[in-house]
C-alpha positions as CSV (number, residue, x, y, z in Angstrom):
1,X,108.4,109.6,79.8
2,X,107.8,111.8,83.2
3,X,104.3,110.6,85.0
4,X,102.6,114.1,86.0
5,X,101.7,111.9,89.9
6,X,103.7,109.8,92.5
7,X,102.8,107.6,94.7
8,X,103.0,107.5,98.1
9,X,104.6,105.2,100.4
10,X,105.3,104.4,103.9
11,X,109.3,105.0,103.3
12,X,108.7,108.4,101.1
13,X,106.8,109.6,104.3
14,X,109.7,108.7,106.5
15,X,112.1,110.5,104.2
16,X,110.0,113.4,103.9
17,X,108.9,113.4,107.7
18,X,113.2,112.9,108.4
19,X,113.8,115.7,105.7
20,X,115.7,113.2,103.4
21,X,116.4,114.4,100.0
22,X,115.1,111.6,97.7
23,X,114.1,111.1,94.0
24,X,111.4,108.9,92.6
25,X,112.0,106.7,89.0
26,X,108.8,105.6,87.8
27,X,108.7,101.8,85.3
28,X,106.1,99.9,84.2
29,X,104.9,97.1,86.5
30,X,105.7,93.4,84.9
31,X,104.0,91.1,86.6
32,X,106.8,88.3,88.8
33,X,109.2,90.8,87.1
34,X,111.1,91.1,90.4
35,X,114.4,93.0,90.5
36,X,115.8,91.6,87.2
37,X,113.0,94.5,86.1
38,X,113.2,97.1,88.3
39,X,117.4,97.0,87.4
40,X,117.1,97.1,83.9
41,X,114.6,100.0,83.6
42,X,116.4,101.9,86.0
43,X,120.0,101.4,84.1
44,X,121.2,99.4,87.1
């Protein structure tokens, strides 16, 4: 599922600022999830 809104950080304003081409991947939060999370949602 595609979230409509993004979030914005201090990195994405660097990147944007720097004209870095970026893409954002949006998960659920797990709470103490760490990486192991973050991985597997993303495919990694």
């Amino acid at each position: 599922m595609r979230r409509a809104s993004h979030s914005e950080t201090p990195a994405t304003q660097f990147l944007k600022a720097q004209g870095v081409a970026y893409g954002e991947h949006f998960y659920d939060y797990v709470e103490r999830g760490g990486t192991a999370v973050s991985c597997a949602a993303l495919g990694e």
